[in-house]
LUMRODO-284522 format. One line per 3 residues: number of its first residue (from 1); their letters; for each residue x, y, z of N, C-alpha, C, CB. Coordinates in nm, 3 decimals, m for minus. Glycine has a CB too. Layout:
% residues N
NUM) a) X Y Z X Y Z X Y Z X Y Z ~ ...
***
This chain:
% residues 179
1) xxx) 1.561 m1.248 m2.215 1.464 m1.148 m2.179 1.331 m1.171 m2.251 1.518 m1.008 m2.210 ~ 1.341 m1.225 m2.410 1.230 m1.255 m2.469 1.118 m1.362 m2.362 1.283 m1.322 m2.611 ~ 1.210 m1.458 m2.370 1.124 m1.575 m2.260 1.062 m1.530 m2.199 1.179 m1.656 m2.165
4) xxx) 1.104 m1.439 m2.053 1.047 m1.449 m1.948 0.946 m1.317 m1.994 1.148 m1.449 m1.814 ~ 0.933 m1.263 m2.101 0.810 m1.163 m2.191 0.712 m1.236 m2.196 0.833 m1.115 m2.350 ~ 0.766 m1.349 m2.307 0.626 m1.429 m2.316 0.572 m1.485 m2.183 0.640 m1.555 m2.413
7) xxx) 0.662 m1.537 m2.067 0.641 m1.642 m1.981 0.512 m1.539 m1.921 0.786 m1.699 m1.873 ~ 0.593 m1.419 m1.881 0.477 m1.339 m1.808 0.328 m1.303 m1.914 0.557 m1.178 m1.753 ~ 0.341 m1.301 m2.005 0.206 m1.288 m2.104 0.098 m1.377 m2.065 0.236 m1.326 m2.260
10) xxx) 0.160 m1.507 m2.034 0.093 m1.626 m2.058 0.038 m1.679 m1.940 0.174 m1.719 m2.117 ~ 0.128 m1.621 m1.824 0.126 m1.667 m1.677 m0.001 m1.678 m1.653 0.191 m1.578 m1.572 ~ m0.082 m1.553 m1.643 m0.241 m1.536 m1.595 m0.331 m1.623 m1.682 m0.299 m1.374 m1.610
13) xxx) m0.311 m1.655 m1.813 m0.440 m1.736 m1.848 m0.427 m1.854 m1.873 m0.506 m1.696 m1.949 ~ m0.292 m1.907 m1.853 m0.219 m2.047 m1.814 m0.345 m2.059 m1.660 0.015 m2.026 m1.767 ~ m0.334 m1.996 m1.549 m0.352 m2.013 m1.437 m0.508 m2.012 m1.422 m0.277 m1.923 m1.365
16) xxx) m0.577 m1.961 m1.519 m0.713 m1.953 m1.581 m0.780 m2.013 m1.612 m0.732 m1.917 m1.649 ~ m0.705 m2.114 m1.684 m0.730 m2.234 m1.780 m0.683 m2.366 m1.699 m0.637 m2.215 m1.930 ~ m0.590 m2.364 m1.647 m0.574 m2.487 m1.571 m0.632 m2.524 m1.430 m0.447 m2.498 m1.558
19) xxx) m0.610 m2.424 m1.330 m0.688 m2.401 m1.195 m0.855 m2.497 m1.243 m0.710 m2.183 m1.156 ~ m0.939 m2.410 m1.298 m1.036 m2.487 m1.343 m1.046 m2.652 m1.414 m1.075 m2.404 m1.420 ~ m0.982 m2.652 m1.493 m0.942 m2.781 m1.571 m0.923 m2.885 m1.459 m0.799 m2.763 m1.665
22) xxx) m0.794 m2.849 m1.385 m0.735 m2.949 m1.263 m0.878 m2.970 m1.187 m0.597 m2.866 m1.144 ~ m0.956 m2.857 m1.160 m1.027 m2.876 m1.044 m1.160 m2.983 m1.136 m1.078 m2.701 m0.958 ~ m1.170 m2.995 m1.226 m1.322 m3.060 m1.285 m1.227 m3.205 m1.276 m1.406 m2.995 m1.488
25) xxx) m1.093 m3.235 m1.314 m1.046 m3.414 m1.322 m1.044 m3.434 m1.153 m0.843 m3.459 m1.414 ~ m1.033 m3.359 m1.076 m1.072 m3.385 m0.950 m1.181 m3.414 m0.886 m1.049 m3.318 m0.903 ~ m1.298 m3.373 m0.999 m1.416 m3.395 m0.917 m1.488 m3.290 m0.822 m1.381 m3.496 m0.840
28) xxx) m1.418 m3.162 m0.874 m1.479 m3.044 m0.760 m1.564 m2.975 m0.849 m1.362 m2.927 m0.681 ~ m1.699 m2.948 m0.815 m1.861 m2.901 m0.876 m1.710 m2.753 m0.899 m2.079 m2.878 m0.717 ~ m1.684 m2.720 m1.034 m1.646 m2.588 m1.071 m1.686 m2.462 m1.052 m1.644 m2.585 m1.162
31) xxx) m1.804 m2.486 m1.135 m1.917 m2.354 m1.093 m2.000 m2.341 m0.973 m2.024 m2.345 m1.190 ~ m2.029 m2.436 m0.916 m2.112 m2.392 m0.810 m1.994 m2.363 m0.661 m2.245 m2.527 m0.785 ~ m1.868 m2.379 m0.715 m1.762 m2.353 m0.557 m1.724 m2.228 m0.655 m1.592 m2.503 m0.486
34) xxx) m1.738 m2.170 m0.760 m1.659 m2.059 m0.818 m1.788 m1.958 m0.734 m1.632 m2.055 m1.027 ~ m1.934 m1.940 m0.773 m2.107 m1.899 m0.706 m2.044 m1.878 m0.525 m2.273 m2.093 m0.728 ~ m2.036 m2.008 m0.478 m1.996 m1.997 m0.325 m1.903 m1.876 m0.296 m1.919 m2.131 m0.277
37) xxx) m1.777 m1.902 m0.349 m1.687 m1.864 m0.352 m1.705 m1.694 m0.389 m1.622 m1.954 m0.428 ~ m1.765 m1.645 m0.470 m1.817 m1.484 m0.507 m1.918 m1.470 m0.407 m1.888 m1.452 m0.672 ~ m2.014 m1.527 m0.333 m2.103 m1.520 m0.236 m2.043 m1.473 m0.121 m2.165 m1.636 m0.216
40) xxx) m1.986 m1.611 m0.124 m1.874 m1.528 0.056 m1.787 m1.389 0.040 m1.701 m1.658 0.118 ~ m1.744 m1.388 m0.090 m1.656 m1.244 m0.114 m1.772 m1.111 m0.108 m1.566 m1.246 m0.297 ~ m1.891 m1.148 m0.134 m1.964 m1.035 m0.149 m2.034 m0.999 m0.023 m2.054 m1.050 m0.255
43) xxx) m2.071 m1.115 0.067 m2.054 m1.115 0.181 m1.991 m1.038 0.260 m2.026 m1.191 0.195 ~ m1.810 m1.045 0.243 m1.727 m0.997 0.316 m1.726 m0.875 0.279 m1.618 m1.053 0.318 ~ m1.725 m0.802 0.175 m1.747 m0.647 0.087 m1.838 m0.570 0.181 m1.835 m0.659 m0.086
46) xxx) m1.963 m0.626 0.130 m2.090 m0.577 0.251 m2.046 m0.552 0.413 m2.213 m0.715 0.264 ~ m1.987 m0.640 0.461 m1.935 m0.670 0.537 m1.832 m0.507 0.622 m1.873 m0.794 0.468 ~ m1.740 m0.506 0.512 m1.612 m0.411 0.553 m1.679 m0.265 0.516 m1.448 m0.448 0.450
49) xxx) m1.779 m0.240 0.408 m1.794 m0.126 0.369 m1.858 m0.047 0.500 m1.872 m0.131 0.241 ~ m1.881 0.010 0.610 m1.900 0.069 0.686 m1.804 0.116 0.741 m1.960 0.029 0.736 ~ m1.677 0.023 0.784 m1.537 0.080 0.867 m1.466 0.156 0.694 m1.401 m0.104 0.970
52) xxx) m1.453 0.074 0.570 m1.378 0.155 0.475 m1.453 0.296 0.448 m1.360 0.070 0.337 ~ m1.622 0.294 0.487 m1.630 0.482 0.430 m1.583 0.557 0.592 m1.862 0.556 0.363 ~ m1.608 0.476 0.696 m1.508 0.601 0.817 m1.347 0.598 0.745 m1.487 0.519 1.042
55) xxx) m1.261 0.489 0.711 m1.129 0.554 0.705 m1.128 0.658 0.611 m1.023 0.461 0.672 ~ m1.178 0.635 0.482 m1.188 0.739 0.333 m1.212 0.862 0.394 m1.326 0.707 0.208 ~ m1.346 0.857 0.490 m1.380 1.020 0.561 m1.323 1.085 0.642 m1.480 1.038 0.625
58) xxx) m1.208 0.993 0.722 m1.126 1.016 0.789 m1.025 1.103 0.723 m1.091 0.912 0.836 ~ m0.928 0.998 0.639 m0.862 1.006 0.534 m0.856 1.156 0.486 m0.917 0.913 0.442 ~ m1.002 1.201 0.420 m1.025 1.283 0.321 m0.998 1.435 0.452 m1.203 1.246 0.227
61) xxx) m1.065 1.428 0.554 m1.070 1.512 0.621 m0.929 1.557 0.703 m1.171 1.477 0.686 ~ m0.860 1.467 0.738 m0.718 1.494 0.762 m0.623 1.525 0.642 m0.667 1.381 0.829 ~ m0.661 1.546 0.538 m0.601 1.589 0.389 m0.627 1.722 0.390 m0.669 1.518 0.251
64) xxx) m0.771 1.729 0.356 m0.839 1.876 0.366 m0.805 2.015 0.442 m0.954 1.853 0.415 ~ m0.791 1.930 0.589 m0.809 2.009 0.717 m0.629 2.082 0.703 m0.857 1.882 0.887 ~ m0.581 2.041 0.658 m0.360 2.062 0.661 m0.307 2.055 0.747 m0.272 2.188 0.631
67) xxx) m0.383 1.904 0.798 m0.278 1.854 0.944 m0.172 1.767 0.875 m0.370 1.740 1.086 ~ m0.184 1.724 0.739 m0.074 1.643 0.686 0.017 1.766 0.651 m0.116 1.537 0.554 ~ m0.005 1.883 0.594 0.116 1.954 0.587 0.163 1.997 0.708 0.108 2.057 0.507
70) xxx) 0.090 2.035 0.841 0.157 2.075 0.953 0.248 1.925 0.974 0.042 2.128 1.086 ~ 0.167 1.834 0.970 0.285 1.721 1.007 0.436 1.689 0.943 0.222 1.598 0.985 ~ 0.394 1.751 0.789 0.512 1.727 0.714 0.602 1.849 0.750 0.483 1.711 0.555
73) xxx) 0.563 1.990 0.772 0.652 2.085 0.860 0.689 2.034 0.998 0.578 2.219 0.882 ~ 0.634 1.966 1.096 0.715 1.956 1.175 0.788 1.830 1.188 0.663 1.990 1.269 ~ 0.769 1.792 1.097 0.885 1.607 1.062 1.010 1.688 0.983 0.781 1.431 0.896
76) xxx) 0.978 1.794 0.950 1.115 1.850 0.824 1.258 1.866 0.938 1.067 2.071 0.724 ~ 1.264 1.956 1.041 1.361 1.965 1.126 1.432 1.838 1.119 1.316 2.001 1.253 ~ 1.385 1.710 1.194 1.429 1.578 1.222 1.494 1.587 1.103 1.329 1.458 1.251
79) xxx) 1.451 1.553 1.026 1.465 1.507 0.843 1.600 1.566 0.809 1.328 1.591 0.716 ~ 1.629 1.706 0.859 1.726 1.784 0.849 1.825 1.783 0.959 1.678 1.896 0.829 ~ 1.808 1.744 1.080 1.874 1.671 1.181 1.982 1.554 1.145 1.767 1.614 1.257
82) xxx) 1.920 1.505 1.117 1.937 1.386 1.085 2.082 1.360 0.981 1.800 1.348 1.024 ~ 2.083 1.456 0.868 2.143 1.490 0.784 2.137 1.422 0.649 2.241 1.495 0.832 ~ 1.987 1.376 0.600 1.953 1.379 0.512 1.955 1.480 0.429 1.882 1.344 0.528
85) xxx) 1.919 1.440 0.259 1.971 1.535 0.199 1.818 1.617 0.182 2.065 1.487 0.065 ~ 1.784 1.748 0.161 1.679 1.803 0.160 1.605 1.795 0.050 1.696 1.906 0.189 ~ 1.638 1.695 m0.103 1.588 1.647 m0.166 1.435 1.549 m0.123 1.690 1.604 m0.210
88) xxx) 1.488 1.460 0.030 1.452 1.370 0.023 1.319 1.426 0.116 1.551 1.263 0.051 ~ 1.290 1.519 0.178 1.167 1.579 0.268 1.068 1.614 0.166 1.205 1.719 0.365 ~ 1.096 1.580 0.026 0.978 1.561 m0.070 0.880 1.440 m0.037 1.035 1.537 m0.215
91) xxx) 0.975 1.367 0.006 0.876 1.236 0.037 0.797 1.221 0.143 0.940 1.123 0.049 ~ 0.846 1.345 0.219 0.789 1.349 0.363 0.614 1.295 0.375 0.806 1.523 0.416 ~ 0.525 1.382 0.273 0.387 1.381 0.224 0.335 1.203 0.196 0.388 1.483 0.068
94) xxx) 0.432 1.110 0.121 0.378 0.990 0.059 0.415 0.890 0.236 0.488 0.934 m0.128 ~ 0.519 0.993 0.273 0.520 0.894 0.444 0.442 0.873 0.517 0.583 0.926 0.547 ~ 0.373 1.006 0.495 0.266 1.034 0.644 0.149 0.984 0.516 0.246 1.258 0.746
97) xxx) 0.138 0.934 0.404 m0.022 0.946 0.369 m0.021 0.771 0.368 m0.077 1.049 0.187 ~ 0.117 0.703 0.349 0.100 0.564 0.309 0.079 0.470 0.413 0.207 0.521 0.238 ~ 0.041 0.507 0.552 m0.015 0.400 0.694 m0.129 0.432 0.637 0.005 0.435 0.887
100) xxx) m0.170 0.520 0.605 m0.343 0.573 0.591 m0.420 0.548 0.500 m0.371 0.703 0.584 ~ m0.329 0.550 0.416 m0.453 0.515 0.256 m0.359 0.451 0.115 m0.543 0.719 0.177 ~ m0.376 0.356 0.087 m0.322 0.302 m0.062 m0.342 0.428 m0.142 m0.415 0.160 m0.137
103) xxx) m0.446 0.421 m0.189 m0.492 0.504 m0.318 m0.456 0.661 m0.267 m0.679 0.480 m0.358 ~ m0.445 0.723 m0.176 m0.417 0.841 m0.134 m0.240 0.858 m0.136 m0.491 0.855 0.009 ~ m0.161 0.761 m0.099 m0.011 0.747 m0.134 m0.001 0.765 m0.288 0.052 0.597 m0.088
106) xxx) m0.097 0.611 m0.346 m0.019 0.671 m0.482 m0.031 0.764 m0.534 m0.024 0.623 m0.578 ~ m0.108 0.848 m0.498 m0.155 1.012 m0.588 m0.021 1.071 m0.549 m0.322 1.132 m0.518 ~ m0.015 1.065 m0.417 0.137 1.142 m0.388 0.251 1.081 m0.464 0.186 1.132 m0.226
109) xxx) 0.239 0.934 m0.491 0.392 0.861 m0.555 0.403 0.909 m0.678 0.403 0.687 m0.573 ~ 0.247 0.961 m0.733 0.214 0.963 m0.890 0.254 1.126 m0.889 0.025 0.911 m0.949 ~ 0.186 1.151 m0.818 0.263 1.308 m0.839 0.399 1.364 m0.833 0.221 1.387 m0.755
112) xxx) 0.467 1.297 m0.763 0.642 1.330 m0.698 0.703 1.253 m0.811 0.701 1.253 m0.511 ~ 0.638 1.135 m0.881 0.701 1.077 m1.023 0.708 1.214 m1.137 0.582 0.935 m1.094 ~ 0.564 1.245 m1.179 0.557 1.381 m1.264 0.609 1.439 m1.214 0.456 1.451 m1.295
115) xxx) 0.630 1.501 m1.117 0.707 1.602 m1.093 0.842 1.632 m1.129 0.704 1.607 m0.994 ~ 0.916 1.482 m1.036 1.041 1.488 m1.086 1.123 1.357 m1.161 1.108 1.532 m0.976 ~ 1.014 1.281 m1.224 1.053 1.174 m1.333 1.080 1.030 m1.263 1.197 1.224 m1.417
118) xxx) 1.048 0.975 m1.313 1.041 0.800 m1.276 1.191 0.754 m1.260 0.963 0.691 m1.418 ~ 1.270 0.806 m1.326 1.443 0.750 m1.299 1.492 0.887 m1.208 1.566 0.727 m1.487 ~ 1.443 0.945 m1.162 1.513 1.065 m1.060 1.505 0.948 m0.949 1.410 1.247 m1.020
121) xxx) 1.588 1.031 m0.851 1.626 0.973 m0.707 1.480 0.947 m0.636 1.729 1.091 m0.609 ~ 1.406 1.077 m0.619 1.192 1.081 m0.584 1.145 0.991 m0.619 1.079 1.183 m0.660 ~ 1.184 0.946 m0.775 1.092 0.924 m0.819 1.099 0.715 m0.797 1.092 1.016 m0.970
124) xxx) 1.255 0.702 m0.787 1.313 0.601 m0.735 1.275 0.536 m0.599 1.425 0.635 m0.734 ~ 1.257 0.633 m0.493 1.244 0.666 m0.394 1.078 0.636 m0.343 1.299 0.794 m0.399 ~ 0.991 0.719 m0.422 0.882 0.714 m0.393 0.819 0.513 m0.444 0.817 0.864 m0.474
127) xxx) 0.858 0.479 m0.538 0.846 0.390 m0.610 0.914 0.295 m0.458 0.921 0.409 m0.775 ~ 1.027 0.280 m0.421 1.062 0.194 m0.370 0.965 0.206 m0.190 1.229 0.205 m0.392 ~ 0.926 0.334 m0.167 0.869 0.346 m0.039 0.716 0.280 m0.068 0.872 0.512 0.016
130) xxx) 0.643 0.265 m0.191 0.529 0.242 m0.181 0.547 0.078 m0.184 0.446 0.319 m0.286 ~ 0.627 0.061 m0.235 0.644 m0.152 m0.207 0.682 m0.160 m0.045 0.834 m0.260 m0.326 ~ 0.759 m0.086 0.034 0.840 m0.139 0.146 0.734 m0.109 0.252 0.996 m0.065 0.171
133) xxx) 0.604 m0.051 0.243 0.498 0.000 0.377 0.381 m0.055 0.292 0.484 0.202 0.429 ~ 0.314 m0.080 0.394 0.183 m0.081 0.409 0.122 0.000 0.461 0.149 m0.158 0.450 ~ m0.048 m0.013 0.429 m0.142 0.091 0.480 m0.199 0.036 0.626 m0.270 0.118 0.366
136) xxx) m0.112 0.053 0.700 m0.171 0.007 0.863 m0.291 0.036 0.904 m0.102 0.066 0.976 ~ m0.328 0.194 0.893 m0.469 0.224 0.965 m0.567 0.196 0.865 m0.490 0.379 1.020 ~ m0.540 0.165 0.757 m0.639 0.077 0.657 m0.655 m0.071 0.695 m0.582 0.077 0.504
139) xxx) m0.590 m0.127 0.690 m0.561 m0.267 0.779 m0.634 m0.295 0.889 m0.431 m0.275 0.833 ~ m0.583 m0.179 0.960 m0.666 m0.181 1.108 m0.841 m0.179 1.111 m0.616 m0.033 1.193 ~ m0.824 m0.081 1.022 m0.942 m0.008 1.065 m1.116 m0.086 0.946 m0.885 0.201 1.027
142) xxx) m1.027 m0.185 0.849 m1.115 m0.226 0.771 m1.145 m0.389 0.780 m1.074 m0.180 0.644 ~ m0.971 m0.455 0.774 m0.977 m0.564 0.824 m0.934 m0.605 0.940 m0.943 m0.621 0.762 ~ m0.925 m0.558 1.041 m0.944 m0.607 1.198 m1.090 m0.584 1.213 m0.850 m0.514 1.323
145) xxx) m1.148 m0.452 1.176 m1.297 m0.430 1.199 m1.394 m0.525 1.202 m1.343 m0.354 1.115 ~ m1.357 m0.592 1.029 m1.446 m0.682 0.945 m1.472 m0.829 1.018 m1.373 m0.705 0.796 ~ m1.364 m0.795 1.134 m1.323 m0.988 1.155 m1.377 m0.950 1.320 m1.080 m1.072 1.131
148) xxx) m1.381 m0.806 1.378 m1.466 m0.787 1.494 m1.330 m0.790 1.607 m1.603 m0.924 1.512 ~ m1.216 m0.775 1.555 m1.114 m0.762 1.601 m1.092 m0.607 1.697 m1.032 m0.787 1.485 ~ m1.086 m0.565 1.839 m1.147 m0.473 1.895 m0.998 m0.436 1.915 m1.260 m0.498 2.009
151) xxx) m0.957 m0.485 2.008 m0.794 m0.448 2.117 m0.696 m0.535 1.952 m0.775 m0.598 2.373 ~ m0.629 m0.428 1.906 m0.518 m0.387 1.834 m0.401 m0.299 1.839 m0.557 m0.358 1.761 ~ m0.400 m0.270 1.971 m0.310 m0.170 1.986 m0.122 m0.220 1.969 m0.356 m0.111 2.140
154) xxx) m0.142 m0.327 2.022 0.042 m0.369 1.977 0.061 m0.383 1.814 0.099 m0.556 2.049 ~ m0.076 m0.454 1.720 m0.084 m0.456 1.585 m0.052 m0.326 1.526 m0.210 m0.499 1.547 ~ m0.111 m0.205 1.582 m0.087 m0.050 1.585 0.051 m0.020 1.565 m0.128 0.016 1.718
157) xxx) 0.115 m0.053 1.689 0.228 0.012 1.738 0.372 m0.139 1.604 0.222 0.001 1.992 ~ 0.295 m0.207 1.601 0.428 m0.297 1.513 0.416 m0.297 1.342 0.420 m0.487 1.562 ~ 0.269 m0.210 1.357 0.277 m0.205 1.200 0.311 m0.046 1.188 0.119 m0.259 1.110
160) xxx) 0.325 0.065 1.254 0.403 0.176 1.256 0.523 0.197 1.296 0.357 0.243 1.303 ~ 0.588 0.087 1.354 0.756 0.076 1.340 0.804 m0.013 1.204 0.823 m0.012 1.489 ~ 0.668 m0.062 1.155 0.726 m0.142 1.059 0.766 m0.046 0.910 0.613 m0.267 1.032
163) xxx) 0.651 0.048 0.891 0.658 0.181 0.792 0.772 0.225 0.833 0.542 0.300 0.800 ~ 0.783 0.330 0.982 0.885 0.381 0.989 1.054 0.281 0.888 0.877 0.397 1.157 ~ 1.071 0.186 0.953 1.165 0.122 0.958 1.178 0.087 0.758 1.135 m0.005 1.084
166) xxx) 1.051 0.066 0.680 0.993 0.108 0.533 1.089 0.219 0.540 0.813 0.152 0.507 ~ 0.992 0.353 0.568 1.102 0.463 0.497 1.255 0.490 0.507 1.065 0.580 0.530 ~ 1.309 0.420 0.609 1.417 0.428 0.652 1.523 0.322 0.618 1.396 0.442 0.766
169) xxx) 1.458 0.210 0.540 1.585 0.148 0.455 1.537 0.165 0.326 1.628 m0.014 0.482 ~ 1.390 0.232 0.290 1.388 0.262 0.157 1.480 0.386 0.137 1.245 0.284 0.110 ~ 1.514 0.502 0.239 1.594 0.568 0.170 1.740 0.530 0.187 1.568 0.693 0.195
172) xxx) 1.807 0.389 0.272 1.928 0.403 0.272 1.931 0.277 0.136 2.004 0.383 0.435 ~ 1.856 0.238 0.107 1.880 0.128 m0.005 1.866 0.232 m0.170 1.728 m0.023 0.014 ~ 1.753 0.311 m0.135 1.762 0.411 m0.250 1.901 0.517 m0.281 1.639 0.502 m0.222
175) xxx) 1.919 0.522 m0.191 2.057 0.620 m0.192 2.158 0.525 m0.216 2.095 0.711 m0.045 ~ 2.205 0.440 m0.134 2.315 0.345 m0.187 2.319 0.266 m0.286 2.345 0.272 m0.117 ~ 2.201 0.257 m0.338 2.191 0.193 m0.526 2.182 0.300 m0.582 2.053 0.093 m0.592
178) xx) 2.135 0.396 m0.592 2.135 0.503 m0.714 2.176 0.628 m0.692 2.010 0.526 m0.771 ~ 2.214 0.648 m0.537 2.264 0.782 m0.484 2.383 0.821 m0.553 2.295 0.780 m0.335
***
């Protein structure tokens, strides 16, 4: 366990130090492709920031407005249909927020952790749902935008069966490891 402590300590400035190094016995101008290289990224920034402040305003306004709690009331029935345990319609909130926004999930993952602790089932739960989904309409809406990408609608529809299908072996993998 010590090893792979240090291994990971070291990993990032091993990769720091050599990446560069390798690239100068090769013969590649370092600094002026590292210049390029931050140019085009700042480029692309400029670039996306118009579609990322519509999703954020989007985002913020479907938070505000309590169409995410009407949504999480009428997803609860199913949830309870279903015969899940009613523990788990805590998570209902980090489901519906994590197609939509990174940073808006984890507030919910971060909160349902405080709430009910990092080794609780939630807190297990929330932790394992934020690795297994992605933020689709972030995706969509920032980098399809950026690249001028118009007709996305099957990208739509396969990256929201892909979440669904996220919460739905995050809770049968969460429950059958720690249930």
């Amino acid at each position: 366990m010590n090893i792979i402590t240090e291994l990971a300590k070291w990993a990032i400035p091993f990769i720091l130090f050599f990446v560069p190094v390798y690239a100068y016995f090769r013969k590649v101008p370092v600094y002026e492709t590292f210049v390029e290289g931050a140019e085009n990224g700042f480029k692309t920034a400029v670039k996306i920031i118009p579609f990322l402040v519509g999703m954020l305003v989007s985002i913020r306004v479907f938070v505000d407005s309590g169409a995410l709690e009407i949504l999480t009331d009428i997803l609860r029935p199913f949830f309870l249909v279903v015969g899940l345990d009613p523990d788990i319609l805590t998570i209902i909130p980090l489901a519906i927020m994590r197609p939509l926004s990174g940073s808006g999930a984890l507030g919910v993952a971060t909160q349902l952790i405080h709430q009910f602790g990092p080794d609780s089932f939630i807190g297990r739960l929330a932790s394992t749902l934020q690795g297994s989904t992605d933020t689709t309409f972030f995706v969509l809406a920032v980098y399809f935008g950026s690249v001028g990408i118009k007709k996305y609608r099957y990208a739509l529809k396969v990256g929201l069966l892909a979440d669904v299908v996220g919460l739905l072996v995050s809770i049968w993998i969460v429950t059958k490891v720690f249930g």
